[in-house]
Structures are given as structure tokens and as C-alpha cells.
N, C-alpha and C positions, 0 to 999 in steps of 0.2 A: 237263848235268844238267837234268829238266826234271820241276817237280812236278805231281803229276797229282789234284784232288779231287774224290769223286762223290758226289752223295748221289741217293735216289730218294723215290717215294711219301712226300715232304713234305706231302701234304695241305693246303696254305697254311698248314700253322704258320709264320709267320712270325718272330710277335714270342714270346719268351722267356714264353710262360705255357703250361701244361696246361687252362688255362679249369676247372679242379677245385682245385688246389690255390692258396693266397695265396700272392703272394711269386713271385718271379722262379724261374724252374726250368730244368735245361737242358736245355733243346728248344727248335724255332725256327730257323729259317735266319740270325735274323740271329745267335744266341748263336754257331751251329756255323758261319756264315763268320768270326770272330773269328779261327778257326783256320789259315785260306786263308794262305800264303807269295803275296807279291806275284812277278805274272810266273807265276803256276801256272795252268794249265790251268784250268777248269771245268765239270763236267758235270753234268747230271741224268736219270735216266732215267723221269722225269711221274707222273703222277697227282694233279694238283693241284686238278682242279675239282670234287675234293669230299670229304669226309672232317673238316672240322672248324668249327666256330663262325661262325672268321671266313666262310672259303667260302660257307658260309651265308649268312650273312648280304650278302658283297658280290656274288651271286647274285642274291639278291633285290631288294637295293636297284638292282642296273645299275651298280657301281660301275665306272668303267674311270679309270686302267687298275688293275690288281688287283693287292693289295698282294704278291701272292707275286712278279708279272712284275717289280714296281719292287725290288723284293729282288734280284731274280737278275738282273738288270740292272746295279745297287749294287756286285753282287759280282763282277759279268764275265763270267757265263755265258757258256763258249762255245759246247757245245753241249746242245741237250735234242730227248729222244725222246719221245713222246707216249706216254700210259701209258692203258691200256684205260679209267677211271674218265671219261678228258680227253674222248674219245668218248659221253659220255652224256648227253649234251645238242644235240644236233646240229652240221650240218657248221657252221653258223651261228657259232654259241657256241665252238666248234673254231678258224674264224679267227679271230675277236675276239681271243681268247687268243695264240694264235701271234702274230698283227702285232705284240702288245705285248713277245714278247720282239727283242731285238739277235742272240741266238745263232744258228748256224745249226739248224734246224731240220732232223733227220733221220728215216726212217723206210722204210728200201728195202722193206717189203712192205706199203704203203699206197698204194694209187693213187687220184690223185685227178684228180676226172674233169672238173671242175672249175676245176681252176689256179691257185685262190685261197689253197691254205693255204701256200706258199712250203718246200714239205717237201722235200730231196734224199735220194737214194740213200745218200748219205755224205761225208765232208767229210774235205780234207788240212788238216791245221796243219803249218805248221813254226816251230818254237820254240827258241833257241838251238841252234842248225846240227842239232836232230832234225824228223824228219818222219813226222807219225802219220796214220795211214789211222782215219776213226772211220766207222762200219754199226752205222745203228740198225736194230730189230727190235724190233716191238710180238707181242705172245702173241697166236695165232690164235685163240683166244677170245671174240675182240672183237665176230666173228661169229655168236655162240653169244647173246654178254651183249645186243647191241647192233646187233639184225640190224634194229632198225624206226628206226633212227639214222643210218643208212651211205647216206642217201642222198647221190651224189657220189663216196663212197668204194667201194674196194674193196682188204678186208686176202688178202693172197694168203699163202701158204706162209711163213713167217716161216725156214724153215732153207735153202729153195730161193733164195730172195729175198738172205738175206744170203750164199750162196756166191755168189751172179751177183756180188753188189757186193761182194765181198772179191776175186773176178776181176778185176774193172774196177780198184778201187784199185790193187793189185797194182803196174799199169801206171804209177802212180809211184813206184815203188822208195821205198817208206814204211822206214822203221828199225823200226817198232814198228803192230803192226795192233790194233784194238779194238775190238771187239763190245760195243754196249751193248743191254740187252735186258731191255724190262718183259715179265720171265717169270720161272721158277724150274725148279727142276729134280727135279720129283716129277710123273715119266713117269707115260704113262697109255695105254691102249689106247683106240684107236678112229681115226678118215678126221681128224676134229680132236681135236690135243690141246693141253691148255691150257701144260703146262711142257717145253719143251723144248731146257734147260740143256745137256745132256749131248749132244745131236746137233751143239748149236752150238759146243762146247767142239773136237768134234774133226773143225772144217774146216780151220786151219792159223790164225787167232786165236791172238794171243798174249797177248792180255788178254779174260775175259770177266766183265764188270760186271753183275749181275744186279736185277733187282727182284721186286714182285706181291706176294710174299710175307713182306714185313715182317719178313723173318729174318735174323740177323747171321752171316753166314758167312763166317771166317776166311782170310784166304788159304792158296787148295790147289791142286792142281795137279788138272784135268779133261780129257785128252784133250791137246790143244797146247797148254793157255790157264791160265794163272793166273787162278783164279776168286775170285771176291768177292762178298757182300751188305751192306749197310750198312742194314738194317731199315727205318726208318720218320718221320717226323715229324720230320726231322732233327736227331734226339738224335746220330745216329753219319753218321759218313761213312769213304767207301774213301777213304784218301793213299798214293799210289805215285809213289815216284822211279824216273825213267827215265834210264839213262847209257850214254855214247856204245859200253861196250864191249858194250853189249844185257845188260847184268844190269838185274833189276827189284825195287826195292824192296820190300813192301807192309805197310799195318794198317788196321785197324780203329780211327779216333778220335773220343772223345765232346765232344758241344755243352760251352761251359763258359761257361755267364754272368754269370759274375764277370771275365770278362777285357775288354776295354776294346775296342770296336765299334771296324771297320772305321770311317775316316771315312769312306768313304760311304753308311756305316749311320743315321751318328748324328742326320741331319737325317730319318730318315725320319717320314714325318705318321704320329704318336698319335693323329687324331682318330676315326680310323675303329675302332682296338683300344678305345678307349673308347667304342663305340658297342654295341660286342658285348659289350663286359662287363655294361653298361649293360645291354642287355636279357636277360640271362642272368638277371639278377636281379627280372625281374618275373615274375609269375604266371601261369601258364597253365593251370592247372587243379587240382583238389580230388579227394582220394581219401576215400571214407569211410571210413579207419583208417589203418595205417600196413603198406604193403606190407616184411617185414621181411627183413634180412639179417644176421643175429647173427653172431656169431665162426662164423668159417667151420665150427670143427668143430660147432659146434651146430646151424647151418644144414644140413648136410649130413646129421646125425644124426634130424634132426625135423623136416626139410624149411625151406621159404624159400616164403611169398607171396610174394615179390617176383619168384623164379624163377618159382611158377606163374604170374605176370600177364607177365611174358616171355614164357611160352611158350603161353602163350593167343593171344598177341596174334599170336605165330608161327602157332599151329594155324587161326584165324580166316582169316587172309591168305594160307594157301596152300591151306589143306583137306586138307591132310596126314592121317592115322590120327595119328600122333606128333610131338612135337614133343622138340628135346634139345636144352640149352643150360648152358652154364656161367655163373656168375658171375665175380666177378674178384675180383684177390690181396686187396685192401681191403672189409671188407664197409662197406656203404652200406644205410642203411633210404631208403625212399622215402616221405613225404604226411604231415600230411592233405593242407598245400599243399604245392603241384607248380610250383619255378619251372623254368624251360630247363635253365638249371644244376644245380638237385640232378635234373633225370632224365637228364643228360649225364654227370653223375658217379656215377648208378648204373647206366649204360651206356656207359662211356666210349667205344668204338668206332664207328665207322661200316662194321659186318659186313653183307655182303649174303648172301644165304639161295638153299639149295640143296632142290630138293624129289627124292628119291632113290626108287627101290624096291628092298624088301631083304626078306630071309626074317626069319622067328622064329629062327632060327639065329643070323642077322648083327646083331643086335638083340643077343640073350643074350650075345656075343660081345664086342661093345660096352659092354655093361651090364658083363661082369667087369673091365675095364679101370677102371669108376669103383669098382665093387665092392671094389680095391684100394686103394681111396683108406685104409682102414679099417685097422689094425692094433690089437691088444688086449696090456694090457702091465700087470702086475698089477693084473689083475681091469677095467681101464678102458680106453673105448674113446680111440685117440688119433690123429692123424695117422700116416699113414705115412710113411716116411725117403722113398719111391719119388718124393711129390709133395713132400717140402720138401729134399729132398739131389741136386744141389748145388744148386739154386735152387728158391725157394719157385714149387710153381707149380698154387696151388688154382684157375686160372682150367680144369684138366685136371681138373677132377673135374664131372659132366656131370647133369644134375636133368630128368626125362624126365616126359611130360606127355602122358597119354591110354591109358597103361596103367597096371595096380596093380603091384607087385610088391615082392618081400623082398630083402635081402642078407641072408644067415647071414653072419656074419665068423668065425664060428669053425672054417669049412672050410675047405680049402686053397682058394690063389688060383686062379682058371679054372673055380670050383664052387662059387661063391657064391651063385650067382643062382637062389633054390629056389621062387620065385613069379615067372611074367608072365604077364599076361592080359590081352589087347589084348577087351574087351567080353567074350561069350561064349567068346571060344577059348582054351585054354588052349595057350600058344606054346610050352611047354617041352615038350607032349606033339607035339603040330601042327609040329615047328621047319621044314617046309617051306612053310607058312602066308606068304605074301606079302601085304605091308603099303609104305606109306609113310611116310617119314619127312622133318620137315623141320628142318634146321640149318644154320648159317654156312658160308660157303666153303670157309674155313681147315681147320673139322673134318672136314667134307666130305673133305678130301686126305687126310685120314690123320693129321694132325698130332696129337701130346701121347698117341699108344698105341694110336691110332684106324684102324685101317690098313685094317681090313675094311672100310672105306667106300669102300675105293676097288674093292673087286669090285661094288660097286651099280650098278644102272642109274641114268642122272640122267632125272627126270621133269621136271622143269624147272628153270631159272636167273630167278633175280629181277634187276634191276639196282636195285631201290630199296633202298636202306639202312635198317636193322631201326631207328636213332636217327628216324629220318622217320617209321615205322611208329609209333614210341610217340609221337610228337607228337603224331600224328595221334588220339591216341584222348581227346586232351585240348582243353577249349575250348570241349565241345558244351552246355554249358548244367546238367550236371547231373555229380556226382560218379562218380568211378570208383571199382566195389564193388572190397571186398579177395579173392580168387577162393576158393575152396571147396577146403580142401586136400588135394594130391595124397595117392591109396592108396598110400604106403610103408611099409614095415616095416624096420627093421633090428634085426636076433636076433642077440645078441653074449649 
């Protein structure tokens, strides 16, 4: 029997905080190795050189080696696959990071031209009397996000790449084959696609371990392959027992930092987490009022500054016609002052931004999806059961920015939307009228009801992260105004 742990897109959460909340929380690599059975496998499938505080900050200071590599080192890493985000900073910054992990380093559809990053096609373990064939595979994407970064590299076919080297493994008569793959599995037309879960699921893989997409996906069965997600910032990880008669375990299990550290967690250096808290907490800038975020249903009802200065700051930086964004489950007000932390906590992600083209159609269509957020229930307007049953999930209700428009709530849902007008046109009369729009990756796919997004053209891929964007507009010397509030109406 041979235990098997994964986690992915950790982001260097490292140590047991959220950088928003006080008090220990569980997330963190080192809370969710507490969980690791000794003599278990260990996997990762990357994204670590960016997405959270720390990263940040030991980026910029040149910290080596980096608190996530001595974690995963701590904890046995044995193997990790490079995640599209790891790519963003050149081939440079790429080996630095690699050299410092022990694991083997995998990636069959990366070539490097180079020689330097120490990357194989795939890697055998054997582990009490079993033997696993492990094929990593980074999302073709990388090419899309990261085409002025690859110099040395080249990502090729990411489903072509791992049948070659599920071929080759083969040839050690492995007990158990595993696909690890920073990608997900929301197909998409066109020569590059970015998730392509379900091609890889059915080459004869008998495990596929998934990332990219921060989503927790239960073990199911996809094509040959018992498929898994373990989300994000290492609150969850995949654990799968492997036994010799080839039955396979699997779950879904959460960080807990109330349990008692790995000892080779416990001497790790604090000095550095206390550098970042430290600076979370100074100032960087002054707003002239207070960009607000009330109870979500009020926000939603009479609009949110704080969404429109989000999505200014979107519209400004891409040139989009519209901008569309949500907020998140916790409302957060923003200013006057503005340290790291309270604009990290009224942003908590590091979403990167997609610039699309779409009709007046694809718009309206979008638009009823938030339109539903609404339901009226003697006489008053209230959440709907759609966004809080079974999970509260207001970060799906979407605040749009550079058109006017109405929701009636008192129509049926799919006929809500009785005003848009993008400047002079009227988009409900015009719906073949083509515009642009810009939002998050995530929404981008479709995700939370959103699904007409994925018929859109993509006008372009950002790789900077929208948290970088709002930093950016603080510092210069002079306060940032409260923005002009958007044309909405809601008729209930």
C-alpha cells in the first residue's frame, strides 16, 4: 500500500495565514503537510511564483532560496510540475526556482533549449514493491500568456507530448500510470486550447491529477483515469491509497492548523512571514473618501465605488468598451488610507484579465445571469436561494462598468435586462452590435453561469495580475478620487 499526496497552485502560501484574516487559518503548505502519512509520495502540480504576499515580496527582495522550495523540500516533495504562472518571469527566474527544489522535476511538453532547468519527460518511483510511472504536462497556454518569456523554451502539444511519454514509461511495466497536469478541463475550440482534461483522461492514464483552475473536483472517473482537483493555496489536497491488487483509493482533504507540524516544519525561519506582515501594514496610499462595499445585498442593489474603481482601473489598462467584475463573499470598504493589506483584503486574488469580443447579445445574456442574483419575497428585494444554496456564492454576482443599464426583477428570469446602452447605441435594439469586454480569466471560462463567454473571441491575455494593477495606482503623490457612480437602475 502506497500513499499518494497532491496539492497544486499553492501560490507560496506557505505559512498558516490568509494575510486578511488574524489568527492562524487553514491554508498554507505547511498547516496541509501536517496531514502527509510518512513514507507517502509527494506531488505538486506549480504555480508558485506568484499569487500571494509572501511571493511578493520574496521576488522582490531576491530572497533564495524561497520559502515555498524549503517547505516542499521539509515535506519530501517528490515530484513537481511547473505551472503556467512559474513561466512568468523568465527562463532565468524558472531555474533559480527549480535548482532549489530536490524533486524530480517533470514536464514532457517543455523543451528546453537550454539544458539548464533539469526538467524530464517523467519519472519511475518504486515504493514498497509498487511502481508508478509519473507525465507531467503544463496547459498549452503558456504560449498564449507567455510568448515574450519562452525564450530557451518551447511548450509543444501538451496531449501529444504526454502520450509519447506515457509510451516510453510503459516500457517499465509501472503498476499504476499518472498524469499530472497544470490544466483543467473546460474545452474550448481553436489550433491552442488552454484546458485539455478530458483528451488526457482517455490515453490509458490511470490517474489524472489536475490544476489551473482552483477548483475542487471530487474523485470521478474521466475516460481511463480517476480524475481529481484539489483547488488552491493549499487549504485542500488529493490523498490516494495505491494497493497491490490495482484498487485505488481517493479524497479530497483539508489543511488543519491546529494539528502539530511536521517536524521538519517546525524549525522553519519566521523571519521572513514577519517581514510581509510587517509591510502589509504600512501605507501606500490615500483615497479621497471611502470606496464602499456594504452588505452584499445593498451593494448589489445601489451599486459599490469600490466595484466601480475595480473596474476602471480594468477599463483604463486594457481599453476595453466594458469592464465586468465581481466582488467577493465578504464585503470589504476600501480608504481614506490604503495600506497593502486592507487593498489585498478588498481584493483578495491574484486574477489575471482577459480582453474578449462579444455582441450586444452576449452581453444581455451575461447580464441575466447576474440579473438573477435578485428575487422579491413580500414585497422586498432579497438574495436569491440560486447564489446562496448550497453555497454562499456572491463573488457570482457581476457589477459592469461603461454601460447604463436596468434589471426589472419583477420579470421572469432571461428578461430582466430592459435597459443597455453601451454610449449612443442602444444594445437591446442593435443586439448584433460588437464591443469589447474585459474580465478575469476564471469568468472568462464560463465559470459561476457565465458560459456565453466562452463563444467570444479572445482579443487579448494579460499576464499581470489585477492585485499589481491596483497597487499600481497608489503611491503617486496625490489621492485617489471615489469614481462617479455607475448608470444602474434596479425596478422591483
Amino acid at each position: 500500500m502506497v500513499d499518494l499526496y497532491f496539492t497544486s497552485d499553492t501560490h507560496s502560501y506557505v505559512f498558516p495565514t490568509d494575510y486578511i484574516s488574524s489568527g492562524k487559518q487553514d491554508i498554507g503548505y505547511m498547516a496541509m503537510s501536517s496531514r502527509f502519512r510518512e513514507g507517502a509520495i509527494i506531488v505538486d502540480g506549480g504555480d508558485v511564483l506568484q499569487g500571494s504576499p509572501l511571493i511578493r515580496y520574496e521576488m522582490r527582495k531576491g530572497r533564495k532560496p524561497l520559502s515555498a522550495s524549503e517547505a516542499f523540500n521539509r515535506a519530501g516533495l517528490s515530484v513537481y510540475v511547473p505551472g503556467n504562472h512559474d513561466f512568468d518571469f523568465g527562463y532565468d527566474t524558472l531555474r533559480d526556482f527549480l535548482s532549489e527544489l530536490k524533486a524530480d522535476k517533470i514536464a514532457a511538453n517543455v523543451v528546453d533549449t537550454r539544458a539548464e532547468l533539469g526538467l524530464k519527460r517523467y519519472a519511475i518511483k518504486d515504493v514498497n514493491g509498487l511502481r508508478f510511472l509519473f507525465v507531467g504536462v503544463v496547459t498549452d497556454y503558456v504560449n498564449i500568456w507567455d510568448a515574450d518569456k519562452l525564450e530557451g523554451l518551447e511548450v509543444t502539444d501538451c496531449v501529444l507530448a504526454a502520450k509519447e511519454a506515457l509510451e516510453d514509461g510503459n516500457s517499465f511495466n509501472p503498476d499504476f500510470r499518472i498524469c499530472i497536469y497544470h490544466g483543467g478541463f473546460d474545452e474550448e475550440d481553436g489550433k491552442i486550447r488552454e484546458n485539455r482534461g478530458s483528451e488526457l483522461a482517455s490515453l490509458g492514464f490511470d490517474v489524472l491529477l489536475t490544476g489551473h483552475q482552483h477548483a475542487i473536483i471530487e474523485p470521478k472517473h474521466i475516460g481511463t483515469a480517476l480524475t481529481m482537483q484539489a483547488g488552491s493555496k493549499a487549504q485542500h489536497a488529493a490523498h490516494l491509497t495505491f494497493h497491490e491488487n490495482g484498487e485505488i483509493n481517493a479524497e479530497i482533504i483539508d489543511a488543519d492548523a491546529s494539528r502539530p507540524l511536521l517536524p521538519a516544519m517546525r524549525n522553519m525561519p519566521e523571519k521572513t512571514e514577519e517581514e510581509v506582515m510587517k509591510s502589509l501594514s504600512e501605507p501606500i496610499g490615500m483615497i479621497d473618501g471611502i470606496l464602499q462595499d456594504r452588505s452584499k445585498l445593498e451593494s448589489a442593489v445601489h451599486g459599490s465605488s469600490l466595484a466601480d474603481f475595480f473596474n476602471d482601473v480594468q477599463l483604463a489598462f486594457s481599453g476595453a468598451d466594458v469592464s465586468a467584475l465581481s466582488l467577493f463573499n465578504d464585503p470589504v470598504s476600501l480608504g481614506p488610507e490604503v495600506t497593502l493589506g486592507s487593498l489585498l483584503a478588498a481584493y483578495p486574488f491574484a486574477n489575471t484579465l482577459l480582453k474578449l469580443r462579444i455582441s450586444g447579445a452576449m452581453l444581455r445574456e451575461a447580464m441575466e445571469r447576474s440579473a438573477g442574483y435578485f428575487d422579491i419575497e413580500d414585497g422586498s428585494v432579497r438574495v436569491s436561494d440560486r447564489f446562496i444554496i448550497p453555497k454562499e456564492e456572491h463573488y457570482n454576482y457581476d457589477f459592469y462598468r461603461g454601460v447604463s443599464y436596468s434589471f426589472d426583477i419583477r420579470r421572469p428570469l432571461g428578461k430582466r435586462v430592459v435597459r443597455l446602452l453601451l454610449g449612443d447605441v442602444d444594445l437591446l435594439s442593435h443586439p448584433e452590435h460588437e464591443l469589447s469586454i474585459v474580465l478575469n480569466s476564471y469568468r472568462a471560462t464560463g465559470t459561476g453561469g457565465y458560459g456565453v463567454y466562452r463563444k467570444a473571441e479572445v482579443l487579448e491575455r494579460y499576464s499581470q495580475d489585477v492585485q499589481d494593477l491596483l497597487i499600481g495606482c497608489f503611491g503617486k503623490g496625490k489621492a485617489v478620487s471615489v469614481p462617479p457612480r455607475t448608470d444602474f437602475l434596479l425596478i422591483r
